[in-house]
C-alpha positions as CSV (number, residue, x, y, z in Angstrom):
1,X,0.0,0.0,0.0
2,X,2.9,2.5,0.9
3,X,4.5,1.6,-2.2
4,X,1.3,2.2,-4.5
5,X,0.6,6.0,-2.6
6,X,4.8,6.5,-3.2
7,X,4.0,6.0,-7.1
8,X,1.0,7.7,-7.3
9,X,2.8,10.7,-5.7
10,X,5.5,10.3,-7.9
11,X,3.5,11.1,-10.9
12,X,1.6,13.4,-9.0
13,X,4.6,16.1,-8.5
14,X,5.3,15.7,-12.1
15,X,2.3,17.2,-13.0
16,X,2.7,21.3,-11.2
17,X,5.5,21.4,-13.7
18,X,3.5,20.2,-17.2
19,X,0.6,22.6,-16.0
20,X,2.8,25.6,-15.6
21,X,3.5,25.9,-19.0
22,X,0.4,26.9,-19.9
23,X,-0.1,29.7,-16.9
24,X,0.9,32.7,-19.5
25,X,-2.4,34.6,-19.8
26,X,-2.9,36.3,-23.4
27,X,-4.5,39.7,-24.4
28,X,-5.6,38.6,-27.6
29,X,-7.5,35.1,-26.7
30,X,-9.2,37.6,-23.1
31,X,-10.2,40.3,-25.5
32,X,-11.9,37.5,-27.7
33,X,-13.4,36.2,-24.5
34,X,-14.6,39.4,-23.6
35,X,-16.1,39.7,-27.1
36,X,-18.0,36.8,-27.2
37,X,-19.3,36.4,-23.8
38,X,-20.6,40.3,-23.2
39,X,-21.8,40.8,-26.8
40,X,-23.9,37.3,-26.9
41,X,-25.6,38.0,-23.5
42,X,-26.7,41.8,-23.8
43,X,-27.8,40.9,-27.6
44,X,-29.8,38.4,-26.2
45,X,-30.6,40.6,-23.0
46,X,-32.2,42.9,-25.2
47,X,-34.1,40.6,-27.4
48,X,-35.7,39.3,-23.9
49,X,-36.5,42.7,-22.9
50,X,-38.8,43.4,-26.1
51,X,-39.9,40.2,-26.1
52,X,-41.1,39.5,-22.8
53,X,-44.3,41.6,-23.5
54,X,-45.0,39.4,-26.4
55,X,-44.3,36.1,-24.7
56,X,-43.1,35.1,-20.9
57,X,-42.7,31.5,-22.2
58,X,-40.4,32.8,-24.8
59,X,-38.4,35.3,-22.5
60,X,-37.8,32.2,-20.0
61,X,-36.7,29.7,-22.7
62,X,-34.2,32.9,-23.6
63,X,-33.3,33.4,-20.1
64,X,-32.0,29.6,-19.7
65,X,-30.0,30.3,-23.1
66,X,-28.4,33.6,-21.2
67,X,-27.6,32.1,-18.3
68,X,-24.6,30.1,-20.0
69,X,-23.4,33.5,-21.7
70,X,-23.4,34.9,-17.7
71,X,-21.5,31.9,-16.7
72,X,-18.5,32.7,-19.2
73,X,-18.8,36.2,-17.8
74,X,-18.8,34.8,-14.6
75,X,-15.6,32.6,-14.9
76,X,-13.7,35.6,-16.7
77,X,-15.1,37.4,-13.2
78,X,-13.3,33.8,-12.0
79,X,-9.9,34.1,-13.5
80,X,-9.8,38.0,-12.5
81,X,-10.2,36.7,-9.0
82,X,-7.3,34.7,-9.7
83,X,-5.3,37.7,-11.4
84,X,-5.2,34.6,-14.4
85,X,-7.4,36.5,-17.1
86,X,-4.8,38.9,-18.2
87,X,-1.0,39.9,-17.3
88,X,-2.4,43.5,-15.9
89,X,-3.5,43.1,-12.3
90,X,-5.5,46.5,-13.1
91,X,-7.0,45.1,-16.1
92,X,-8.3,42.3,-14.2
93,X,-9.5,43.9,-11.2
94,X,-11.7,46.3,-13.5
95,X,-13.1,43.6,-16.0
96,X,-13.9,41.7,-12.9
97,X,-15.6,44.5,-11.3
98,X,-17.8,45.1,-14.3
99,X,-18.5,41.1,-14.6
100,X,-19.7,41.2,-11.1
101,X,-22.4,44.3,-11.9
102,X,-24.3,41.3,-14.4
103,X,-23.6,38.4,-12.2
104,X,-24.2,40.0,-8.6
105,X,-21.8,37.7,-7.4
106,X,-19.3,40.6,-4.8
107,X,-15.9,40.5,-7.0
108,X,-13.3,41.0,-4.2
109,X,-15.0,39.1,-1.3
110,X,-16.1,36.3,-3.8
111,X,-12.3,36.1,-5.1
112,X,-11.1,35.9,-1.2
113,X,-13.2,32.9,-0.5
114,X,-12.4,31.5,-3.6
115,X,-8.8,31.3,-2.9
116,X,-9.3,30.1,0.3
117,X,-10.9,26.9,-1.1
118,X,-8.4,26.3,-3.3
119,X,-5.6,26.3,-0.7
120,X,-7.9,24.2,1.8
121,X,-10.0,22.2,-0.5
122,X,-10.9,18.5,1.2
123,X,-9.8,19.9,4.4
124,X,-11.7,18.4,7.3
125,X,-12.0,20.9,9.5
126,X,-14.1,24.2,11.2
127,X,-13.8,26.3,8.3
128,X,-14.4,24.0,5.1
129,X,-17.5,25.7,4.4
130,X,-15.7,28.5,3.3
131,X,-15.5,28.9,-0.3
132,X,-17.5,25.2,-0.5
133,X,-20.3,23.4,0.0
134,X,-20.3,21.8,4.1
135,X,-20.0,18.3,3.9
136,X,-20.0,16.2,6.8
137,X,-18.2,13.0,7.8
138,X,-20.2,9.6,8.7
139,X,-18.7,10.3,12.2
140,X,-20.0,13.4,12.8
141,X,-23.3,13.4,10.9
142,X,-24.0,10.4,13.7
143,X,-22.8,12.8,16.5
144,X,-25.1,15.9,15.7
145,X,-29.0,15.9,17.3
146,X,-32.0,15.0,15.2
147,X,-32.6,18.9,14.9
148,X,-28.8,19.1,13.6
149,X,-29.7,16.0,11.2
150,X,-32.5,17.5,9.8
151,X,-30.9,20.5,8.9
152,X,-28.5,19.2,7.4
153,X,-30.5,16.7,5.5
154,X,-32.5,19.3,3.7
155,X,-29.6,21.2,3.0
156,X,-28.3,18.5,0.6
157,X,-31.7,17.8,-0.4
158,X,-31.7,18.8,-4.1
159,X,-34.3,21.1,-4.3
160,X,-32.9,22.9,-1.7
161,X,-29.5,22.6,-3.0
162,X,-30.2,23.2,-6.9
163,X,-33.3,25.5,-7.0
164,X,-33.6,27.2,-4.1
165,X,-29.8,27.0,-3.0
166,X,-28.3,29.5,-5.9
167,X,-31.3,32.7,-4.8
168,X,-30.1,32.7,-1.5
169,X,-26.6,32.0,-2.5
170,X,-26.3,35.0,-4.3
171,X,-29.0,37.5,-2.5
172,X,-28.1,36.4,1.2
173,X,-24.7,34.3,1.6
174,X,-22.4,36.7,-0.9
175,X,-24.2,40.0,0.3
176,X,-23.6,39.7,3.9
177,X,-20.1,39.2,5.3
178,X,-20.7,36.3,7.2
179,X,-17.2,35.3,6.9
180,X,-15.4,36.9,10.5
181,X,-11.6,35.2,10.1
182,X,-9.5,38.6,10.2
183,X,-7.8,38.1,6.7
184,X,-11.4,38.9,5.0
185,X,-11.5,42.3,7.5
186,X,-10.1,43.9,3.4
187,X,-12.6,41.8,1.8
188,X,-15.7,42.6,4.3
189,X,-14.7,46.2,3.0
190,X,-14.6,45.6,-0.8
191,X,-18.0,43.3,-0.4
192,X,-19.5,47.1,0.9
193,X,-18.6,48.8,-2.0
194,X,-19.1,45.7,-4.2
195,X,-23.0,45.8,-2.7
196,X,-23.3,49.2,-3.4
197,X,-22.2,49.6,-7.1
198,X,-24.9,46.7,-7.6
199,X,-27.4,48.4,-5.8
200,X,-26.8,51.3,-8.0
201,X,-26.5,49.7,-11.2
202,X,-29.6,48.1,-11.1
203,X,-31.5,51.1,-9.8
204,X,-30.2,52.6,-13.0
205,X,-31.9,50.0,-14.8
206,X,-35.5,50.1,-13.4
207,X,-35.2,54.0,-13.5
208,X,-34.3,54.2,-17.4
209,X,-36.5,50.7,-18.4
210,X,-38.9,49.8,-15.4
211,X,-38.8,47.6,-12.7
212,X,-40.5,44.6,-15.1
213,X,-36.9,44.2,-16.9
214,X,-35.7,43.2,-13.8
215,X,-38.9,40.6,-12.9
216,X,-39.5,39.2,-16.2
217,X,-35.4,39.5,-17.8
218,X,-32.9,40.0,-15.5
219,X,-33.7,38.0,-12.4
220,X,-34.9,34.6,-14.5
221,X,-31.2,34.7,-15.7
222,X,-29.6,35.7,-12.4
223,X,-31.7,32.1,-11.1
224,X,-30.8,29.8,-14.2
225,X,-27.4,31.6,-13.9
226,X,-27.0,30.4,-10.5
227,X,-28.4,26.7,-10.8
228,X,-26.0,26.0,-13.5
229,X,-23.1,27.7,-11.5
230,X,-23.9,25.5,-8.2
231,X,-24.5,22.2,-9.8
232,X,-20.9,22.8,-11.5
233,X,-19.3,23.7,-8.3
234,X,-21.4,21.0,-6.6
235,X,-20.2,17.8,-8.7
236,X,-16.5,19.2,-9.2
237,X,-15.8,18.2,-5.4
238,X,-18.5,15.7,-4.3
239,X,-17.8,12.9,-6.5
240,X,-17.5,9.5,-4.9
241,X,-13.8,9.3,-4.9
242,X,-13.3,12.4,-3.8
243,X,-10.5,13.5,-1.5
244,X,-11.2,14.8,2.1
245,X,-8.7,14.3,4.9
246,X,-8.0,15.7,8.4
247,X,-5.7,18.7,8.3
248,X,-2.9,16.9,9.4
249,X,-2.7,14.3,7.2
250,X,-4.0,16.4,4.0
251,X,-1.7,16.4,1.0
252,X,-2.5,19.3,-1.5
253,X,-1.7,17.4,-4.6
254,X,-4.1,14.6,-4.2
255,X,-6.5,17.5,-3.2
256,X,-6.2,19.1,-6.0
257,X,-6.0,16.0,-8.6
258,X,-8.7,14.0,-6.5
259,X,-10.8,16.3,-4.7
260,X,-11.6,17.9,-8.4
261,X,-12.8,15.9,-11.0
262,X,-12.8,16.4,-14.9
263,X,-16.6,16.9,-16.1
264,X,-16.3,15.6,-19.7
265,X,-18.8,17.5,-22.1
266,X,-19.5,18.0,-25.7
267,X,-16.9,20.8,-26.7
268,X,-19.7,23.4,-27.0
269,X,-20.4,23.3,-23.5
270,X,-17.0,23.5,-21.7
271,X,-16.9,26.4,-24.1
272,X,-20.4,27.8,-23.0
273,X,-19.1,26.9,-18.9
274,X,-15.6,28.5,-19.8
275,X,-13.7,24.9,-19.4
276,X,-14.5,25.0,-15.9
277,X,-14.9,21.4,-16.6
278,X,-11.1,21.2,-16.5
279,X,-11.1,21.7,-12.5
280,X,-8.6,19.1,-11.8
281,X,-6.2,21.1,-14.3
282,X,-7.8,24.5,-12.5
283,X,-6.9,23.0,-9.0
284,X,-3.3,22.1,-10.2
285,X,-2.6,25.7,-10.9
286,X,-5.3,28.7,-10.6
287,X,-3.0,30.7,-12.8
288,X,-3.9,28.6,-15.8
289,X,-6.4,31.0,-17.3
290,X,-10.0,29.1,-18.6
291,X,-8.6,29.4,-22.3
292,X,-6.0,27.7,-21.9
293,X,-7.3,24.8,-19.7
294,X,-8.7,22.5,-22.7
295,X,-5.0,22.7,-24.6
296,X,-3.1,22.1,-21.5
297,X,-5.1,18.6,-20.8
298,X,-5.1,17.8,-24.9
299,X,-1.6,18.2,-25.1
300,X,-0.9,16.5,-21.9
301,X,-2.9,13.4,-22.1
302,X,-1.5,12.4,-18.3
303,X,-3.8,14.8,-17.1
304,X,-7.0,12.6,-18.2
305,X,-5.5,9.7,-17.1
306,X,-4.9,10.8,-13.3
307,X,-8.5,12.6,-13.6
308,X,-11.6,11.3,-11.5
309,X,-13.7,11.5,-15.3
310,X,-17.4,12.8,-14.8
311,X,-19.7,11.9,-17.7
312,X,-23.2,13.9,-17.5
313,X,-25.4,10.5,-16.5
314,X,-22.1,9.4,-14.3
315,X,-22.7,13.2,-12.8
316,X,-26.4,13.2,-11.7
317,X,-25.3,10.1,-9.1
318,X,-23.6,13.0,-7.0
319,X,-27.1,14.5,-6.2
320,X,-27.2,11.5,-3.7
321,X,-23.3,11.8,-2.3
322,X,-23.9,13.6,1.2
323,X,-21.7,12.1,3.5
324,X,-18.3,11.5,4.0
325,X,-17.1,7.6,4.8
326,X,-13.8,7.9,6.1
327,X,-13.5,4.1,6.4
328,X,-14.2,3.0,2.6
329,X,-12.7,6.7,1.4
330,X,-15.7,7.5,-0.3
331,X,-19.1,9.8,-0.6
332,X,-22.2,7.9,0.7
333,X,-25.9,8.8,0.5
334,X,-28.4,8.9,3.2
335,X,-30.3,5.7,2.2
336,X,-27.0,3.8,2.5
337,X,-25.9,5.6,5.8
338,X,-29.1,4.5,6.8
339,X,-29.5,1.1,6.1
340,X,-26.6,0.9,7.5
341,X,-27.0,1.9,10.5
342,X,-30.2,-0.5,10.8
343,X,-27.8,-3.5,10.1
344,X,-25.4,-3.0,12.6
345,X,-28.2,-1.9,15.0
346,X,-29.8,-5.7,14.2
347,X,-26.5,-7.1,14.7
348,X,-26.0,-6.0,18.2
C-alpha cells in the first residue's frame, strides 16, 4: 500500500511542472473572451427585454440560453479573481468589477473565499465551508441531534441545494459578510462597495426601463445563472472518490488532482461553462487561465489519465453523495448511511 501511494505521488509532482507551462495569460485570446461572452448576453438581453411583453414563455426559454453566456462572464469574473485573465492586475480587477455588476456575485469578497478553497479544498475541518459546499463525515453526521440531522438533510436535499440554494446564495450568503476570520477584515470592506455599485447599477436600470426588466429579464437569468453555476461547483468536489482528509494528514496534490474531477462534455459546453470542466487542471494551478485549460489537458494526455472523469449521467449520481465515509474513502448517501445503520443496529 505505501508503495502504491509513493507512485502515485511520484506522478503526482510531475504534474505542477506540465501545468505551468500553460499559466501565460494572453490579451488577444481575453479580448476575444470578452467579445464573445458580453456581446452574446446583452444581444440576447435585449431581445428578452422586447420580447417579454409578447411572450413570458419565450423570455424564459431565452433566459435559460443567457444564463450560460453569464456563466463565461462569470468565470472571466473567476480568473480575475485569480489575477489569471490577463497579465495587468488592473485590467483584471476592472473587468472583474464590471463582470460582477451582471452576475451580482461581490468581486473582491467572492475572489477571497475563492482562494481560500483552493488552498484548503478536502480539508476536514471548522472552516471548510468557506469557499464550498459543508460536507460532513459519517462520524460526525451520527454525533449531531435529530434537529442538527435535519438541517443538514434538507440542505443536501436537491431542491434545496439546486433550486432554491443559488437565490439565497447570491442574495443572502455573498451580500452579507458572514465570513469573520481577520484576513477577509479587506474583503468585508470591498463586499460594501461591491453591494453598493450593484445596488446602484440596477436602480439605474429600473429608473431608465422599469422595474419589469428586472422581474421578467434580469432576475430569471440571475436564477438559471446560479443553478448551472452550483450544480458545477457542486459535482466538481462531491464525487465519490473524492479527496477529504483531516488537516494533518491532508496532501495538497491529491486534493487538487482527486478532490476535483474532470466533467467531460461535448466541446460546446466546456466552451459555454468556460472549461471550468477542467477543474482538476484549474486546482493544479489557478494561474492557468479558462482558455487555456482544454490545450493544456489535450496536449498532456497524463492529465485525463490521473483525472476522477465525470460523464453527465455518471454526474447526476452525485445528487445522492452527502456524506463522507472515512472508512471506505468514499461519498455515501443517506439511504446507505441509513440502512446501514439499521444492520449493525440488528446485529447487536
Amino acid at each position: 500500500m505505501q508503495n502504491a501511494h509513493q507512485q502515485e505521488m511520484a506522478i503526482f509532482q510531475q504534474l505542477p511542472a506540465i501545468v505551468k507551462a500553460y499559466q501565460m495569460p494572453s490579451t488577444k485570446m481575453a479580448t476575444i473572451q470578452v467579445l464573445n461572452s458580453f456581446l452574446p448576453f446583452l444581444g440576447i438581453w435585449i431581445a428578452m427585454y422586447f420580447l417579454y411583453q409578447v411572450s413570458i414563455p419565450l423570455t424564459l426559454l431565452l433566459a435559460v440560453v443567457n444564463a450560460f453566456f453569464l456563466v463565461r462572464i462569470f468565470i472571466i469574473q473567476h480568473d480575475c479573481g485569480h489575477q489569471s485573465f490577463t497579465g495587468s492586475r488592473q485590467a483584471n480587477d476592472w473587468i472583474g468589477r464590471t463582470c460582477a455588476l451582471f452576475s451580482l456575485i461581490p468581486y473582491k469578497y467572492w475572489a477571497k473565499s475563492h482562494n481560500f478553497h483552493h488552498g484548503h479544498n478536502g480539508i476536514l475541518w471548522e472552516h471548510r465551508d468557506i469557499g464550498d459546499i459543508q460536507t460532513l463525515t459519517v462520524e460526525e453526521f451520527r454525533e449531531l441531534s435529530w434537529f442538527k440531522r435535519v438541517q443538514y438533510i434538507l440542505f443536501r436535499n436537491p431542491v434545496v441545494m439546486f433550486i432554491i440554494g443559488p437565490i439565497f446564495y447570491i442574495f443572502v450568503t455573498v451580500r452579507l459578510p458572514f465570513i469573520r476570520l481577520k484576513a477577509f477584515d479587506k474583503a468585508r470592506r470591498a463586499l460594501i462597495r461591491s453591494n453598493i455599485r450593484i445596488i446602484l447599477f440596477h436602480a439605474a436600470l429600473i429608473f431608465f426601463l422599469g422595474y419589469k426588466v428586472i422581474l421578467f429579464v434580469h432576475l430569471p437569468i440571475i436564477w438559471a445563472f446560479g443553478i448551472i453555476a452550483i450544480w458545477f461547483f457542486y459535482i466538481q468536489h462531491q464525487h465519490e472518490t473524492t479527496y477529504k482528509e483531516w488537516k494533518d494528514r491532508w496532501e495538497y496534490l491529491k486534493a487538487a488532482i482527486q478532490g476535483s474531477s474532470y466533467y467531460k462534455l461535448p466541446k460546446l459546453m466546456h466552451w459555454l461553462t468556460g472549461n471550468i470542466g477542467y477543474h482538476h487542471i484549474h486546482h493544479l494551478n489557478a494561474q492557468v487561465p479558462n482558455y487555456n485549460l482544454a490545450r493544456c489537458q489535450q496536449e498532456n494526455p497524463i492529465l485525463k489519465n490521473v483525472a476522477n472523469t465525470l460523464t453527465f449521467r455518471e454526474s447526476l449520481k452525485c445528487v445522492f453523495h452527502n456524506l463522507w465515509d472515512e472508512e471506505q474513502q468514499r461519498m455515501i448517501s443517506f439511504r446507505e448511511y441509513y440502512r446501514r445503520s439499521k444492520s449493525q443496529n440488528a446485529a447487536n
